[in-house]
C-alpha positions as CSV (number, residue, x, y, z in Angstrom):
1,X,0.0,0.0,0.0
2,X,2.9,2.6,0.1
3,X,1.8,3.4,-3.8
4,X,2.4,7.4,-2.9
5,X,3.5,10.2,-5.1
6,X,5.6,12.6,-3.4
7,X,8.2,15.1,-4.2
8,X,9.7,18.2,-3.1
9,X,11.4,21.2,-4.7
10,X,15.4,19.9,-4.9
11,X,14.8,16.6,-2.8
12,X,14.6,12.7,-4.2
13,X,11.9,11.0,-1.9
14,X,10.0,7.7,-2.5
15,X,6.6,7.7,-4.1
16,X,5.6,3.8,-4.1
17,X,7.7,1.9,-1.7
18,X,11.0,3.2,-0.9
19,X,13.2,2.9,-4.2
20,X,16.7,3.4,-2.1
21,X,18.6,-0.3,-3.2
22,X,17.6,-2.4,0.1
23,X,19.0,-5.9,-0.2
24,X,20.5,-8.6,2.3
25,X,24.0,-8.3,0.1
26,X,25.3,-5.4,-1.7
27,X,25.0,-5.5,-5.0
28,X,24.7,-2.7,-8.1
29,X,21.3,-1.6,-9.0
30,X,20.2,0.1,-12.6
31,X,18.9,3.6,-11.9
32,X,16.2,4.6,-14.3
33,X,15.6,8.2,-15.2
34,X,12.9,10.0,-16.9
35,X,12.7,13.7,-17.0
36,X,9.1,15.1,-17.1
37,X,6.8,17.4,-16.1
38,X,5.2,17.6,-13.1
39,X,1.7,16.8,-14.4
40,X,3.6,13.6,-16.1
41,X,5.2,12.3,-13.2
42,X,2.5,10.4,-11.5
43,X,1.6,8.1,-15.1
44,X,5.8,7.8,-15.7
45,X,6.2,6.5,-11.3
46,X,2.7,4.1,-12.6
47,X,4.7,2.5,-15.2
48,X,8.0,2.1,-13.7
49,X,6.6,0.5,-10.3
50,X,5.4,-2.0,-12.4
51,X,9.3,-3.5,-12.5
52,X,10.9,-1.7,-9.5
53,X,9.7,-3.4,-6.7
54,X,11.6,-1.1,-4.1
55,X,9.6,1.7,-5.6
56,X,10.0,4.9,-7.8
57,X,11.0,8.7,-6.8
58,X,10.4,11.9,-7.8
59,X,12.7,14.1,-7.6
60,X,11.9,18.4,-8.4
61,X,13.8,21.0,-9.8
62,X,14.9,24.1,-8.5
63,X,11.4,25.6,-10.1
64,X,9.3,23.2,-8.3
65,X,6.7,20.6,-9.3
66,X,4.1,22.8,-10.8
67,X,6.6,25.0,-13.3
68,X,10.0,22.9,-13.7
69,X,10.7,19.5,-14.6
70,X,10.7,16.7,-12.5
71,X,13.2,13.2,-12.6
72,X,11.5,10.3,-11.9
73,X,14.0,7.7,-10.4
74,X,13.7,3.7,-10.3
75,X,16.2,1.0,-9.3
76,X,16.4,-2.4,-10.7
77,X,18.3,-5.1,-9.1
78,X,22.0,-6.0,-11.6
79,X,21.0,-9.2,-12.0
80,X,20.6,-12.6,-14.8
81,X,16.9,-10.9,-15.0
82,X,17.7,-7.4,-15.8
83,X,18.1,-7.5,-19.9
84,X,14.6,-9.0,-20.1
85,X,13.5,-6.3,-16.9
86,X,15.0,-3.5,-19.0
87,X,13.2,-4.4,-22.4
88,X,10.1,-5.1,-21.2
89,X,10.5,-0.9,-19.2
90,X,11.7,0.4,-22.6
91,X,9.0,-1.1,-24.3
92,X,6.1,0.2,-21.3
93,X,7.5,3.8,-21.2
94,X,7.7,3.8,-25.8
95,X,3.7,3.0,-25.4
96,X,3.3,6.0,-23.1
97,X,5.6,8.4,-25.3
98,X,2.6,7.8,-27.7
99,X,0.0,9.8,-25.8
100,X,2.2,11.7,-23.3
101,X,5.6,13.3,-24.8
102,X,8.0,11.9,-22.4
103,X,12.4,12.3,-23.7
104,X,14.4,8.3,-23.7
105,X,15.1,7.2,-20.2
106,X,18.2,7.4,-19.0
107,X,20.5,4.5,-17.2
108,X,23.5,4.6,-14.8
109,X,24.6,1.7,-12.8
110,X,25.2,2.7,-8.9
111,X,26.5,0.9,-6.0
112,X,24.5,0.2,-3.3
113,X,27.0,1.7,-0.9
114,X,26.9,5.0,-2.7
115,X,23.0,5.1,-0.9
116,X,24.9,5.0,2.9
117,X,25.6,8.4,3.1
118,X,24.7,10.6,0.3
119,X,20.9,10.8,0.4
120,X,20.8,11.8,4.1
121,X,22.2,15.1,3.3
122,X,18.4,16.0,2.1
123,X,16.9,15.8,5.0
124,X,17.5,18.3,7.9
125,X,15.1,18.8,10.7
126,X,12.0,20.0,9.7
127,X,9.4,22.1,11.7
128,X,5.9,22.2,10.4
129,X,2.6,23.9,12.0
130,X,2.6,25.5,15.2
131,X,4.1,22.7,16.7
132,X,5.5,19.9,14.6
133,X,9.1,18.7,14.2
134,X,10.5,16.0,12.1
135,X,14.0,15.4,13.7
136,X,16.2,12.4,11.2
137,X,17.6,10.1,13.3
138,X,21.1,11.1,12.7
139,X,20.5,14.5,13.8
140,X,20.7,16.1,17.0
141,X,18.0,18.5,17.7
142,X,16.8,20.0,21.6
143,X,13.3,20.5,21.2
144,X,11.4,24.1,22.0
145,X,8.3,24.4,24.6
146,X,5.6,22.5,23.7
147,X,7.0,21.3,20.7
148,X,5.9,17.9,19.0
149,X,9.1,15.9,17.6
150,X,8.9,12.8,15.4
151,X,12.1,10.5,15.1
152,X,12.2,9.5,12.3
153,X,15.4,7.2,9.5
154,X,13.7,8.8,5.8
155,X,15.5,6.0,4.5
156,X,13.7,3.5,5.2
157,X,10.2,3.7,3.6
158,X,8.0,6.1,2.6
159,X,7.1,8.9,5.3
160,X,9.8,11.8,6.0
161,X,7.9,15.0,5.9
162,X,9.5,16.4,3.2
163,X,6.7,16.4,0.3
164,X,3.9,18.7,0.1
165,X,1.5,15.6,0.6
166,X,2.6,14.3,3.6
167,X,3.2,17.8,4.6
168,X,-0.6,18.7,4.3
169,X,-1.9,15.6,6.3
170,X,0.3,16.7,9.2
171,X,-1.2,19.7,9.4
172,X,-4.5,18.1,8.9
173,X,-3.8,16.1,11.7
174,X,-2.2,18.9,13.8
175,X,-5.4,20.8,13.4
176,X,-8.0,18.0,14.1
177,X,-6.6,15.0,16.5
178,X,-7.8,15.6,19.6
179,X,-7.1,13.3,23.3
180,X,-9.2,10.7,23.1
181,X,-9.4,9.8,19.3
182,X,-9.4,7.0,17.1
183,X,-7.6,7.4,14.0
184,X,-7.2,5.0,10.8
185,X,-3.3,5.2,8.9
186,X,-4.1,3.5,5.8
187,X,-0.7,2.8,3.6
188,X,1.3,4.1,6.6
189,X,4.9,3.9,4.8
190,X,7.2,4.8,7.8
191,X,4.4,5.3,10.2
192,X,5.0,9.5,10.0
193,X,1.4,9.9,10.6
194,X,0.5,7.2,12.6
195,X,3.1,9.0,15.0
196,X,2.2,12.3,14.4
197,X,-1.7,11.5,15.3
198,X,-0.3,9.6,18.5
199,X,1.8,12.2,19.9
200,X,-0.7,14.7,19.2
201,X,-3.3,13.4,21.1
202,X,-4.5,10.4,19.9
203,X,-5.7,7.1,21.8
204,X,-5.5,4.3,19.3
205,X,-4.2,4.9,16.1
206,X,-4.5,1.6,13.6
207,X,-1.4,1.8,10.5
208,X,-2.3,0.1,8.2
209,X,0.0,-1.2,5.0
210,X,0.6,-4.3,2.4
211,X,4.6,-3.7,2.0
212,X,5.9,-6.2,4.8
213,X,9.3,-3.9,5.2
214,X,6.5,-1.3,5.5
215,X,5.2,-3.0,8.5
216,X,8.5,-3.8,9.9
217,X,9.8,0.0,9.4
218,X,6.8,1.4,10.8
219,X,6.7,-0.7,14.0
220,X,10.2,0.4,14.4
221,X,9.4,3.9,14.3
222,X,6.6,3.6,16.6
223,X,9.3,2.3,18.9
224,X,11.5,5.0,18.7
225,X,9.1,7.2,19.7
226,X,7.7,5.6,22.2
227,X,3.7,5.1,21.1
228,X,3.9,1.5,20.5
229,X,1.1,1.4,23.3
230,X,-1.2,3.6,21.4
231,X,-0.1,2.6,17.6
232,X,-1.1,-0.7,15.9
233,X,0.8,-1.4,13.0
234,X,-0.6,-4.4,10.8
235,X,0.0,-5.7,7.6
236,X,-2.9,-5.3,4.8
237,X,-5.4,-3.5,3.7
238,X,-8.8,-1.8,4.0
239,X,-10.5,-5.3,4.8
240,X,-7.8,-5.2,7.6
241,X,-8.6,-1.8,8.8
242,X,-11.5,-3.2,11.1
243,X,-13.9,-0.6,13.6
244,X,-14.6,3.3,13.2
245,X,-12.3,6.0,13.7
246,X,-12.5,9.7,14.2
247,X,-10.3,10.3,11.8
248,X,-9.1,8.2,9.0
249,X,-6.2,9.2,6.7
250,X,-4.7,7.7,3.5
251,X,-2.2,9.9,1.7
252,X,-1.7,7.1,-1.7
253,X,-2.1,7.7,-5.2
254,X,-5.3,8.3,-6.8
255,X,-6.4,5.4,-8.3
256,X,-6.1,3.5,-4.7
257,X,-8.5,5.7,-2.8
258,X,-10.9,5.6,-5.7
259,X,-10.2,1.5,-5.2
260,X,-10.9,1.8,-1.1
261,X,-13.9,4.5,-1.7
262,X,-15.4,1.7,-3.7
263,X,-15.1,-0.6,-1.3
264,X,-16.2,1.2,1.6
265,X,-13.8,3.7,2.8
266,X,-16.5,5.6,4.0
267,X,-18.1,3.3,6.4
268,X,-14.6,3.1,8.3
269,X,-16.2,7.2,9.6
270,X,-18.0,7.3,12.8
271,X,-21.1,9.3,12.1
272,X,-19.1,12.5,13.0
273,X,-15.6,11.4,11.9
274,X,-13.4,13.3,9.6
275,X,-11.4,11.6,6.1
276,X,-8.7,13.2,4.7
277,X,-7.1,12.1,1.6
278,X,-3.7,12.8,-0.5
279,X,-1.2,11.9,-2.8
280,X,-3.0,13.3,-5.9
281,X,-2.8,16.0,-8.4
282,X,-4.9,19.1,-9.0
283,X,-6.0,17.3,-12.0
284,X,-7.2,14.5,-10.2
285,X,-9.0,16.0,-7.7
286,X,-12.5,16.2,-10.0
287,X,-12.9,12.6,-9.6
288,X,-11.7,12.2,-6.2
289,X,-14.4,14.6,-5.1
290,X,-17.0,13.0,-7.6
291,X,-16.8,10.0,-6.0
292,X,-16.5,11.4,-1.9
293,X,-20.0,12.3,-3.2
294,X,-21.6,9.0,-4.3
295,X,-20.0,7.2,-1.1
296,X,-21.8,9.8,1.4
297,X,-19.1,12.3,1.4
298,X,-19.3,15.8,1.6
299,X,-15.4,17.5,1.2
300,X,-15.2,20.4,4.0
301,X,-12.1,22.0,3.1
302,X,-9.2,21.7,0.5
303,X,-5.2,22.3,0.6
304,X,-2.7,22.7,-2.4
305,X,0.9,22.7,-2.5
306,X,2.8,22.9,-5.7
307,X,-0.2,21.5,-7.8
308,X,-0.8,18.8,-4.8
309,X,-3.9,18.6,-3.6
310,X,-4.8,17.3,0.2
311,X,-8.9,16.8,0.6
312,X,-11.0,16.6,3.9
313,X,-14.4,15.3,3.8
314,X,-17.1,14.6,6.3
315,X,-19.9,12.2,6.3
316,X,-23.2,14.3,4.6
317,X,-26.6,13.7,6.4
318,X,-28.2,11.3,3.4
319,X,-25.5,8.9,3.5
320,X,-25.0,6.2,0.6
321,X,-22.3,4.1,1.8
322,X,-21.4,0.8,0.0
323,X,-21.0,-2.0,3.1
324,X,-17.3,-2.5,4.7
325,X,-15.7,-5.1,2.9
């Protein structure tokens, strides 16, 4: 479930998975490039997750995603596989160059250990909100009064605070969680907002995701900061995601929260419970609010950073909710 689109002016973070090389061995790993636009960067990350199974990245330009151009970054293992792997890529992204004008891909081979060090030098700590902090695990950082800080390894799997999307639900989050709350984490990554909603408040906070090293990574974050007694991390999906919640957040890429709206997203609300949804473009959000509406949804307020758009939505009084699967 970590299929999330993500970027941030100058900075390479994961959108589906983490695509940072992960194996038990080191071993060299093919980087795939595609330059784009930032409106072309979520159907490029679509076809390229289809062979990286560590997940894409976007990475923006100095001019940001809604002006510049945007890389989008995959990493396929060096192995007896990759000729076929590569053709069968070359061959996905030509059939997309006929409806969306894309330049050739570009290949490098790098070393896993070239990963150990280099990418942690885009992340410093972050403060977000009134009283939010992402602090990297590497970093030292003496918090401020009544500041809220989240340890937190970016390199691990999806989650490090850095792209407008997950930017937006922390704020979100900041705004609504209140002591007491329930709150639903669906395609939790590194558990950033399962923490986040923890810390601020919350009672029981269910993360939900389907990547096993997901799981693992969240659960170690939850750890580290010391809500393991409030945060439930479990693998799956929405049939996992069992009971109502106050809130319920799932920051993926479009076409999965049309999937879980489908299949009764909306039922997961209690009666006065609040959704909020991300990891889609201004060009998706039509659709996204189309369909809030036939599921019993009624959107309540919008946020936009850099042509990403973050939705809230509340049950509406004549609800038309398809049954929890």
């Amino acid at each position: 479930m970590s299929t999330r689109g993500r970027a941030r002016s100058g900075t390479s973070v994961p959108v589906r998975g983490d695509p940072r090389p992960v194996s038990e061995t080191p071993m060299d790993w093919l980087e795939v490039s595609v330059e784009t636009t930032g409106e072309g960067a979520e159907a490029i990350a679509e076809v390229l997750s289809r062979f990286a199974s560590r997940g894409v990245a976007i990475e923006a330009g100095p001019e940001g995603l809604a002006t510049g151009l945007v890389v989008v970054r995959a990493y396929l293992p060096v192995d007896d596989e990759l000729p076929e792997t590569r053709r069968r890529l070359e061959e996905a992204l030509w059939h997309l160059s006929q409806i969306l004008p894309i330049p050739e891909p570009s290949f490098r081979i790098v070393a896993e250990e070239e990963w150990a060090e280099v990418w942690k030098a885009h992340y410093p700590v972050l403060h977000l909100g009134k009283h939010l902090v992402i602090r990297p695990s590497w970093l030292s950082y003496t918090p401020g009064e009544g500041e809220v800080v989240i340890d937190l390894d970016p390199g691990m799997a999806f989650g490090t605070g850095t792209h407008p999307t997950t930017q937006m639900c922390l704020l979100a989050l900041e705004e609504h969680v209140r002591p007491g709350m329930r709150v639903l984490d669906l395609g939790t990554g590194s558990g950033i907002l399962a923490i986040a909603a923890a810390k601020l408040g919350a009672a029981y906070v269910l993360a939900v995701d389907n990547d096993p090293q997901a799981v693992a990574i969240a659960r170690q974050n939850v750890r580290r900061n010391g809500v393991a007694d409030r945060v439930q991390v479990v693998g799956g999906s929405l049939p996992q995601a069992r009971g109502l919640f106050d809130l319920v957040v799932v920051n993926i890429l479009a076409k999965v929260i049309l999937e879980m709206l489908e299949q009764g997203l909306a039922a997961r609300l209690k009666p006065a419970g609040r959704l909020i949804l991300a990891g889609f473009l201004k060009s998706q959000e039509e659709e996204i609010t189309r369909t809030l509406g036939r599921v019993g949804l009624q959107v309540v307020a919008q946020r936009e950073i850099d042509d990403w758009i973050t939705l809230e939505a509340i049950c509406a009084a004549e609800r038309n909710l398809p049954e929890m699967a």
